[in-house]
N, C-alpha and C positions, 0 to 999 in steps of 0.2 A: 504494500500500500504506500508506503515511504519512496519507493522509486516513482509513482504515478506523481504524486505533490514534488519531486525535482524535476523528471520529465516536462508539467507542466510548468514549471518556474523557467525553466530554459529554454521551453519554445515563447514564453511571454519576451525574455529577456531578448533574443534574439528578434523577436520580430520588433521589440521598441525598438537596438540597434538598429534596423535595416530602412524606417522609417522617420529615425530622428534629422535627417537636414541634407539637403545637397550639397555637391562640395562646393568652394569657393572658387575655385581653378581649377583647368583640365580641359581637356578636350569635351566640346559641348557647350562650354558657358561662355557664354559674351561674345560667340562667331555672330552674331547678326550684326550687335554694335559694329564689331572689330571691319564688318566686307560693309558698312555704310561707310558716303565720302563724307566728308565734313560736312559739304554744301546739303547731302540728304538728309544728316543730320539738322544740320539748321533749319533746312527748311519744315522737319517732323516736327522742329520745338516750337517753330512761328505755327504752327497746326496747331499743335496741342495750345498754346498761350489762346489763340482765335475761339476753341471752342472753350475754357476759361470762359473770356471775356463774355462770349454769345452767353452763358448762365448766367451772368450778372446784369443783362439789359433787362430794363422791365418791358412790359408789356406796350407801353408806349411806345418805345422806341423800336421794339421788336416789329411793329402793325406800322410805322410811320411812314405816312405816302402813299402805302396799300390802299388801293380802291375798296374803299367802304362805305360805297353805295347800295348795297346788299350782304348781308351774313355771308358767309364763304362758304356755304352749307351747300350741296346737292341732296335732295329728298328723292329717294327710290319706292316704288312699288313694291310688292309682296313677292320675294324671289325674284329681283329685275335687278340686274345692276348694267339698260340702258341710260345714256344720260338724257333725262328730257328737254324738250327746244326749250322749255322755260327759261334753263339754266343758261343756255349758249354764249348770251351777251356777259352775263356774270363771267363767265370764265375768259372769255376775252378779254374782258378789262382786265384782271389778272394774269394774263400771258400778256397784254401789254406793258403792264408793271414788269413783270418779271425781263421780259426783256431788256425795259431801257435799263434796269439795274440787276444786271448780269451777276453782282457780288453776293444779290440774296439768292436766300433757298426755300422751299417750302418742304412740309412733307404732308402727304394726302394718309386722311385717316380712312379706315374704314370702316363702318358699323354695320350692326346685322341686332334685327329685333331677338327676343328671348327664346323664340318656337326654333325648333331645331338643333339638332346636335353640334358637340363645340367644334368639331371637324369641319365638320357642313358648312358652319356659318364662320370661318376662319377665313375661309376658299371663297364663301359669297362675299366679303368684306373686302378679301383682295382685290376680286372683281372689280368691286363696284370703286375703290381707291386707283385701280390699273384703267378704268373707261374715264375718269377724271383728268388723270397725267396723261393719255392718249390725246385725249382734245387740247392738253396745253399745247404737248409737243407739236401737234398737229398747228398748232399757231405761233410756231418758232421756238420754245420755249429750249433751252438746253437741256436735258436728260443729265446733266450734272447739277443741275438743281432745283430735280426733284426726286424727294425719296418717299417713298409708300410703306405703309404699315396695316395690318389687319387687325383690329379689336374682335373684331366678332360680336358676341353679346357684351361679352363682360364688362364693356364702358358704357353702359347706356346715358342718356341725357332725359330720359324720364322714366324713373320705376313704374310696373306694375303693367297689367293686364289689359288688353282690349286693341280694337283697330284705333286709336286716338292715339295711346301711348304707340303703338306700333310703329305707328306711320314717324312721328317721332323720333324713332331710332335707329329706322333705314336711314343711313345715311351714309354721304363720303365730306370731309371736312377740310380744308385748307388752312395748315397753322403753317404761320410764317417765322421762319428766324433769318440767321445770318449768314 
């Protein structure tokens, strides 16, 4: 019985060794740094400092100039993620912004009401964020800035039950940053 309680002491003792820390040196550590040039370097820290900064603008500043003549909102149908003629002008204005000021970016959200599995409604929320960014591009917009994301249900913008709240949360969104 005394052999089982060292046997197991030695395999705990060994596996904490095997998992306590990578080495500091050696072949594997720091090859990425080491094959950047300087200039790739500096330019990953002017990135990194950029998206810093973009967390600290408020919302002011983030929206400022953005055509908000209308919510940035597209409303979809029940399982539809066509864009309606409603929207057409709306999004115009906004690939016209986006164009004359090339340095911002947007990213299309995507929602999807509560009916439906999170799978399902992952893929319809892509959809409906991808027929969004199709029509920018489609009016010059760079494909460099814009990036798509799918909620699905799990973001809605009004809880609860019915074709009201529904219609509600079909949706594709336009948030603007830097």
């Amino acid at each position: 019985m005394r052999w089982i309680y060292l046997l197991t002491a030695g395999v705990l003792a060994a596996t904490l060794t095997a998992c306590s820390s990578a080495p500091k040196d050696g072949p594997g550590v720091g090859e990425d740094a080491a094959a950047m040039t300087e200039e790739e370097l500096e330019r990953a820290r002017a990135e990194a400092a950029a998206l810093r900064d973009a967390d600290r603008l408020s919302e002011v500043e983030l929206y400022a100039g953005a055509p908000m003549s209308r919510e940035p909102i597209v409303y979809f149908g029940f399982d539809e993620y066509t864009v309606d003629e409603q929207y057409r002008d709306m999004l115009r204005e906004h690939a016209a912004f986006l164009m004359e000021n090339r340095d911002r970016r947007v990213v299309i959200e995507g929602h999807t009401d509560n009916r439906g599995s999170r799978e399902y409604n992952i893929g319809l929320g892509e959809r409906r964020a991808n027929a969004v960014r199709d029509i920018l591009l489609s009016h010059g917009v760079s494909s460099t800035q814009i990036d798509t994301v799918s909620y699905g249900k799990e973001r809605p913008a009004v809880e609860g039950y019915g074709e009201d709240v529904w219609s509600m949360n079909r949706r594709a969104v336009i948030v603007y940053g830097r």
